[in-house]
Rosetta silent file (secondary structure, phi, psi, omega in degrees, C-alpha in Angstrom):
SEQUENCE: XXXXXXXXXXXXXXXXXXXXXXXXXXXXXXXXXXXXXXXXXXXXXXXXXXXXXXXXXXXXXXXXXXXXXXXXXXXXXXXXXXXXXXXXXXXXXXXXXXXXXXXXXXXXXXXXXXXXXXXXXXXXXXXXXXXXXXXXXXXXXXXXXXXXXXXXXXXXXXXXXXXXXXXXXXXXXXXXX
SCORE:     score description
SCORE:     0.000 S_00000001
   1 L     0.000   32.470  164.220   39.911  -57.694   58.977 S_00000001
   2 L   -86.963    0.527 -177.741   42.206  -59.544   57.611 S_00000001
   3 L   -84.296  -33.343 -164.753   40.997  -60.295   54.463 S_00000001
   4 L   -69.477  140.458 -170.505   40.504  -56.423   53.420 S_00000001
   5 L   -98.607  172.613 -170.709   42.857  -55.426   51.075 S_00000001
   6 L   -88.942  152.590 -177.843   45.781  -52.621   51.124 S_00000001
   7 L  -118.026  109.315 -178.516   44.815  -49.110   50.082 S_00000001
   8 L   -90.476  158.208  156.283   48.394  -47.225   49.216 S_00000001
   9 L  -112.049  172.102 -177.596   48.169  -43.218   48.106 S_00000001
  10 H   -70.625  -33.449  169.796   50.732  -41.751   45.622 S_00000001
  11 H   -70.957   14.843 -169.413   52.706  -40.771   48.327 S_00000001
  12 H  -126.137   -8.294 -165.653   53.396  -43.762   49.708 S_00000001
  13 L   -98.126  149.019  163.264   54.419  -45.292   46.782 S_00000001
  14 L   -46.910  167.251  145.263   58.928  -44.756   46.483 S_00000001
  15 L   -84.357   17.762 -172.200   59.898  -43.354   43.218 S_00000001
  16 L  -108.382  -32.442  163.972   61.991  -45.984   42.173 S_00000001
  17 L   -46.338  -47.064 -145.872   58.549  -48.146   41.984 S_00000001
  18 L   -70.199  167.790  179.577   57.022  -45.342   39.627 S_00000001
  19 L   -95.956  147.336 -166.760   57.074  -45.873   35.914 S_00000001
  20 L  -160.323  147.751  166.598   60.007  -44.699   33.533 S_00000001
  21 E  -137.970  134.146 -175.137   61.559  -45.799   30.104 S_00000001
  22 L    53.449   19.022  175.635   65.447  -45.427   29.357 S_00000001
  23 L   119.040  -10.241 -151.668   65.511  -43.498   32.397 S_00000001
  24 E  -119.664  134.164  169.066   62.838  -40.861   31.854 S_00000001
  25 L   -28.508  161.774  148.449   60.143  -38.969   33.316 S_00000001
  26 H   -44.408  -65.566  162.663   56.694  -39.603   32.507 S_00000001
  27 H   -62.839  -31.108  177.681   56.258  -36.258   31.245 S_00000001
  28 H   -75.977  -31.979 -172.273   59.278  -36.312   29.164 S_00000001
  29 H   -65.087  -39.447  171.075   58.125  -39.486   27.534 S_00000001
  30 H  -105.273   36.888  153.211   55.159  -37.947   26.379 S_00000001
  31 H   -86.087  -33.273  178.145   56.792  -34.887   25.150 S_00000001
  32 H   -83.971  -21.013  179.848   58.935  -36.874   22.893 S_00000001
  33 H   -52.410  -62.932  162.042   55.953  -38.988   22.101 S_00000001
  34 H   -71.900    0.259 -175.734   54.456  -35.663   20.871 S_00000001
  35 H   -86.040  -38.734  177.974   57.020  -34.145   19.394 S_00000001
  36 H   -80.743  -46.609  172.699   57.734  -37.357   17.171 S_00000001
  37 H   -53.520  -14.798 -156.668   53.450  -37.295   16.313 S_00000001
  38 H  -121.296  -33.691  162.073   53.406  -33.586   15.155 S_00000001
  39 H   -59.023  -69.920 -174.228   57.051  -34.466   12.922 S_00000001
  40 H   -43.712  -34.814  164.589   55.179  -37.576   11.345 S_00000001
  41 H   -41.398  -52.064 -167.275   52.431  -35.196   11.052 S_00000001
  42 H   -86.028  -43.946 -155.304   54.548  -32.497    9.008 S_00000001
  43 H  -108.490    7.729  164.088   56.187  -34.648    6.891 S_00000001
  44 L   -97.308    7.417  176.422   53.479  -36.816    5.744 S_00000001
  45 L    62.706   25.155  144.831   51.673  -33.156    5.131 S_00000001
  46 H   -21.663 -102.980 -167.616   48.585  -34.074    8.001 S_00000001
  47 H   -42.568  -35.327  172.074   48.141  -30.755    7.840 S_00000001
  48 H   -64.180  -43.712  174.782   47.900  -29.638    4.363 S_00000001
  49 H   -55.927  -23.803 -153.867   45.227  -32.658    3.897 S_00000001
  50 H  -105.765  -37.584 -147.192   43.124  -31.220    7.475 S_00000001
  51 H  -124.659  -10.593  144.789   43.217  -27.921    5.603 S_00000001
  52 H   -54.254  -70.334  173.352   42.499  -29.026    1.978 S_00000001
  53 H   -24.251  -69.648 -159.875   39.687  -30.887    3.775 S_00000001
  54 H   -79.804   -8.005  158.531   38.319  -28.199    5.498 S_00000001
  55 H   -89.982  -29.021  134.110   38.882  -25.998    2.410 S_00000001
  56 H    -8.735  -70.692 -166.274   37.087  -28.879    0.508 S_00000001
  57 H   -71.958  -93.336  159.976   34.286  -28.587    3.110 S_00000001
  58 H     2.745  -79.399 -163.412   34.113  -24.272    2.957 S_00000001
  59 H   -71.529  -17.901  158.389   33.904  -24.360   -0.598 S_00000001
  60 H   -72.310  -28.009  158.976   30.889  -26.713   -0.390 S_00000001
  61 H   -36.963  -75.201 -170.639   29.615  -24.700    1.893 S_00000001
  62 H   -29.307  -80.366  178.310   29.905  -21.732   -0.255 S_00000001
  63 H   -44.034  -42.644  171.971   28.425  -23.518   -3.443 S_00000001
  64 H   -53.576  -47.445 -172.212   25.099  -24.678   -0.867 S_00000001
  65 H   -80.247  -17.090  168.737   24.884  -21.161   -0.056 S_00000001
  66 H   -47.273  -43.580 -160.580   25.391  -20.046   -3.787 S_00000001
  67 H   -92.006  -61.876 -167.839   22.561  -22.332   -4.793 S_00000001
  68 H   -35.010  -39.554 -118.669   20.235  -21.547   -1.344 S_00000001
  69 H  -122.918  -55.486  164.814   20.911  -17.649   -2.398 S_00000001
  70 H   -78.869   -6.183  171.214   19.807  -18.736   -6.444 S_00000001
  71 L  -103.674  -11.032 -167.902   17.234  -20.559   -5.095 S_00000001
  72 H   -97.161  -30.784  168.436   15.775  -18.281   -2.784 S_00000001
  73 H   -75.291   -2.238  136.552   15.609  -15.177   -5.894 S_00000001
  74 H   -27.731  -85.324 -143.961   13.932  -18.129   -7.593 S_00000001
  75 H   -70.413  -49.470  169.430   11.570  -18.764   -5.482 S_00000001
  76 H   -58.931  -18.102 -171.370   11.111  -14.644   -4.830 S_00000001
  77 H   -99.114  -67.592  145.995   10.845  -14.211   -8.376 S_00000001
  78 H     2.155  -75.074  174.147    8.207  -16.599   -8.383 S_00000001
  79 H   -78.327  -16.433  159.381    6.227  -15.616   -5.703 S_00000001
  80 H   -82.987  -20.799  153.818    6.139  -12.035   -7.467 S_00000001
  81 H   -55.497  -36.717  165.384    5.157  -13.441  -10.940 S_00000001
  82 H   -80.374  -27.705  158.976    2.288  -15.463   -8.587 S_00000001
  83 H   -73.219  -23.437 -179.616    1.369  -12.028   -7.161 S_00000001
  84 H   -82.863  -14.393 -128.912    1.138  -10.496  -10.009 S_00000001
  85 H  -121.233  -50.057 -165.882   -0.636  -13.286  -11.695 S_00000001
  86 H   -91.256  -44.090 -177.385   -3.209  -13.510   -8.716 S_00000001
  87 H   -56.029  -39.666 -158.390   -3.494   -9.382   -8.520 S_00000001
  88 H   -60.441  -47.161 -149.350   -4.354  -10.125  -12.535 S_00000001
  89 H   -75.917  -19.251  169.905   -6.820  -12.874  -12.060 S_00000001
  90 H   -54.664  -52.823  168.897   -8.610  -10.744   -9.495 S_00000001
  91 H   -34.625  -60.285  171.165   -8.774   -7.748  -12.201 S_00000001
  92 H   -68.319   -0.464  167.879  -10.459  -10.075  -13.996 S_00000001
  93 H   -88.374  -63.895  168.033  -12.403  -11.246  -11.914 S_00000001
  94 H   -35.740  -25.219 -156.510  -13.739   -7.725  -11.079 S_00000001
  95 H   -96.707  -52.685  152.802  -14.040   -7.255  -14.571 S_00000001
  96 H     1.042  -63.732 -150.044  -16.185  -10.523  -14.744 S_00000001
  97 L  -107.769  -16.236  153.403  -18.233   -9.832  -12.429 S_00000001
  98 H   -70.468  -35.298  175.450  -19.240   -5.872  -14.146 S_00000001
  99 H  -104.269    4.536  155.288  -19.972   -7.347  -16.938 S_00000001
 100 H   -78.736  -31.845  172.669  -22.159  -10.208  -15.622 S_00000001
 101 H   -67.251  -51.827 -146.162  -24.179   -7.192  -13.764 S_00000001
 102 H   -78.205  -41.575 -178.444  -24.390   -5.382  -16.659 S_00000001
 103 H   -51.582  -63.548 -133.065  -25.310   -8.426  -18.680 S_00000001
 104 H   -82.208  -34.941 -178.211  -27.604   -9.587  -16.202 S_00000001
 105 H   -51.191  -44.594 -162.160  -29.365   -5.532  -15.983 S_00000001
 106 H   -68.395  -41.005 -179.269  -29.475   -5.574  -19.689 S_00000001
 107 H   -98.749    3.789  153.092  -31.595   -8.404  -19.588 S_00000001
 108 H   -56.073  -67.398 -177.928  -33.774   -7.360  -17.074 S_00000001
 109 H   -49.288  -43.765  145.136  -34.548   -4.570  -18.712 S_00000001
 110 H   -33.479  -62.617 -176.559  -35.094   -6.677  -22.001 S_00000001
 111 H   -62.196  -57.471 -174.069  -37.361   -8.985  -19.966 S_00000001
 112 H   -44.474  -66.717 -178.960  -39.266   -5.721  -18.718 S_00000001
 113 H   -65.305  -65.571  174.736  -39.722   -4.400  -22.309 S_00000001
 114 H    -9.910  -66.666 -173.719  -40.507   -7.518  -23.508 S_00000001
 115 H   -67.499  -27.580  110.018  -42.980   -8.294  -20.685 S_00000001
 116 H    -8.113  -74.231  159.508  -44.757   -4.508  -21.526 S_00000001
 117 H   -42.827  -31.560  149.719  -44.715   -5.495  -25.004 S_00000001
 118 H   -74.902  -58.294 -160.729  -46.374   -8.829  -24.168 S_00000001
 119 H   -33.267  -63.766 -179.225  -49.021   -7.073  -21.880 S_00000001
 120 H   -26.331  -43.709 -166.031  -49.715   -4.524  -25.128 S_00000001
 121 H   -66.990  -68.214 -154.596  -49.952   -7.390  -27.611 S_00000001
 122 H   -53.672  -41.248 -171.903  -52.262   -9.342  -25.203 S_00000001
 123 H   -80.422   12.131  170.152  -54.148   -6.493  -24.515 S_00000001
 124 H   -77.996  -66.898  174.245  -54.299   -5.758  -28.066 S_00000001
 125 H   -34.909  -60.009  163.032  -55.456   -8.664  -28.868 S_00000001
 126 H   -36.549  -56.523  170.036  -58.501   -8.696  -26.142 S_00000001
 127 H   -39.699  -68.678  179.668  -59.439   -5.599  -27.795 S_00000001
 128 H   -59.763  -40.541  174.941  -60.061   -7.140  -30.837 S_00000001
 129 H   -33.332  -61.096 -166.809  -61.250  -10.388  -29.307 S_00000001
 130 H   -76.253  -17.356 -174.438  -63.773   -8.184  -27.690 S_00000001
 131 H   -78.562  -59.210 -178.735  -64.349   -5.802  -30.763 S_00000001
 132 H   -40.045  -59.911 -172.841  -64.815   -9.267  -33.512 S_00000001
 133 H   -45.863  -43.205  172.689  -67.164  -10.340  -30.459 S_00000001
 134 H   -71.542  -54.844 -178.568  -69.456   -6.899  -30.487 S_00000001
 135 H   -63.444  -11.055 -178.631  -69.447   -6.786  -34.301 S_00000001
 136 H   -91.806  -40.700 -164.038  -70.359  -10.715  -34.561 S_00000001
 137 H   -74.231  -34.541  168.059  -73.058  -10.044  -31.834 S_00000001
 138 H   -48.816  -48.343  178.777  -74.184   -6.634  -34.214 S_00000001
 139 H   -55.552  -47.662 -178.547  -74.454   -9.164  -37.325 S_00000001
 140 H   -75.147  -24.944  151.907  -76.256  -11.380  -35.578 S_00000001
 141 H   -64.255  -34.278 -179.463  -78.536   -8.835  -33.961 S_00000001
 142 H   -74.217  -51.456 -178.092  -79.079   -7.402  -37.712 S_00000001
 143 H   -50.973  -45.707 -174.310  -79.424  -11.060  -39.038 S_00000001
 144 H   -76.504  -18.022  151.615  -82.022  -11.704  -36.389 S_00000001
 145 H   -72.613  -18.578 -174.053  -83.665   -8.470  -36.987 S_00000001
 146 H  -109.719  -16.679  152.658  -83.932   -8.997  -40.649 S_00000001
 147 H   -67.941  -31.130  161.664  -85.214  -12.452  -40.476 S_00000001
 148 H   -53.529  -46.455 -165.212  -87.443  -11.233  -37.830 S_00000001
 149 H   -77.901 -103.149  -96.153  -88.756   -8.252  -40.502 S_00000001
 150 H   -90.950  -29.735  167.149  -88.484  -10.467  -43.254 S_00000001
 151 H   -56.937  -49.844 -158.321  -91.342  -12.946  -41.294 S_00000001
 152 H   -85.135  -33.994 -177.047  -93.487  -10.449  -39.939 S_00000001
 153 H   -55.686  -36.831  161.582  -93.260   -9.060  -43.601 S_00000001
 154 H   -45.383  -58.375  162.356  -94.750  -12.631  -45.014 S_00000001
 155 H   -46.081  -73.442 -135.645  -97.234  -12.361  -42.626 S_00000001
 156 H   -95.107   -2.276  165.635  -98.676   -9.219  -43.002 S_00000001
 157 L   -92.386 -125.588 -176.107  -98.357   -9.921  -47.154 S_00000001
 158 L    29.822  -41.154  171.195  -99.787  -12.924  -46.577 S_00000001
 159 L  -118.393   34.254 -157.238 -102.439  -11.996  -44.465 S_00000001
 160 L  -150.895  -32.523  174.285 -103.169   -8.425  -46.466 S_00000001
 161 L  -138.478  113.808 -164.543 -102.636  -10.051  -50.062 S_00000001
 162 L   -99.244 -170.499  168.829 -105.036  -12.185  -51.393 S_00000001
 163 L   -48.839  -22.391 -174.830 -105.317  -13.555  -54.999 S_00000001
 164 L   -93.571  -29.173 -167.502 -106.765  -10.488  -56.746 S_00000001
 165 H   -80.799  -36.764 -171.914 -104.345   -8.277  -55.347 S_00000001
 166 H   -59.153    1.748 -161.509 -101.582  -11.018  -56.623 S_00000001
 167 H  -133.808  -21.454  176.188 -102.964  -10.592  -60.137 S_00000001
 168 H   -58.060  -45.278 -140.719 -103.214   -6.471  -60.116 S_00000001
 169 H   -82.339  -51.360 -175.968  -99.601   -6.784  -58.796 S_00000001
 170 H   -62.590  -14.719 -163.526  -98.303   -9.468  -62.016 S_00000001
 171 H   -97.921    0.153  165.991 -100.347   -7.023  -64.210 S_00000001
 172 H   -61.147  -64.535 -161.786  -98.523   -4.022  -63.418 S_00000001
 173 H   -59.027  -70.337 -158.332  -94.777   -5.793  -63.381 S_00000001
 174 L   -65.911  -19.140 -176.472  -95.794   -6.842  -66.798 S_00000001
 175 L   -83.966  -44.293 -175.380  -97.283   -3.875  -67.999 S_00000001
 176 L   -79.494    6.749  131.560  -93.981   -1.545  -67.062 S_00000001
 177 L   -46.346    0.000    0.000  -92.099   -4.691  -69.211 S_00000001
């Protein structure tokens, strides 16, 4: 194990080994270290610039929440102009829809008189159909009766009136001339 290297602790090491500048603790050095950082600090005004910044930063802050805050009674103003707008279009819708029933009753009720007023016509109409039909079959029973009568009368002159009677009969007509 000869090769293994030495393992020292801090206590082991002297203090004349330890590290120092001009003479000085460790600790003191970086007291003065920090002491000299927070004077460079001051007098180059480090701080007013961290707290400009961050007043910088704040007031955008502010103004985002100004505008989030004008945008959100936007948006609320909105969505109550769209409620109102959608409560309307319903009214009207409702209102629509009463006067499409009524429209649509009214013309039921049209078609129903209408359709009543057809039956009447048509069955007006039959009537006569059927009356013109009885009075053409009455002419034509009367035609066909009076051509019958008007035959049998030919006959029965015809076979009843000979020449002599034909010559009484002109001497009469002429004699009441």
């Amino acid at each position: 194990m000869s090769n293994a290297p030495e393992v020292f602790t801090a206590q082991d090491i002297p203090e004349s080994l330890g590290p120092s500048l001009w003479g000085m603790e460790p600790y003191v050095i970086v007291s003065i270290s920090m002491a000299v950082l927070i004077a460079v600090m001051v007098w180059k005004k480090v701080p007013g610039m961290i707290t400009g910044g961050l007043d910088a930063r704040i007031a955008a802050i502010r103004e985002q929440l100004d505008e989030a805050k004008q945008l959100r009674s936007e948006a609320e103003a909105l969505r109550d102009e769209y409620s109102r707008k959608i409560a309307g279009a319903e009214k009207d819708a409702e209102g629509m829809m009463d006067n499409a029933r009524r429209e649509a009753d009214a013309i039921v009720e049209k078609a129903e008189a209408d359709s009543k007023a057809l039956i009447e016509r048509r069955k007006r109409m039959a009537q006569d159909t059927i009356a013109a039909a009885e009075r053409e079959a009455v002419a034509d029973v009367r035609t066909r009766t009076a051509m019958a009568a008007a035959a049998a009368s030919r006959k029965l002159i015809a076979d009843k009136h000979d020449a002599a009677a034909d010559s009484k009969l002109a001497d009469e007509v002429i004699a009441a001339l």
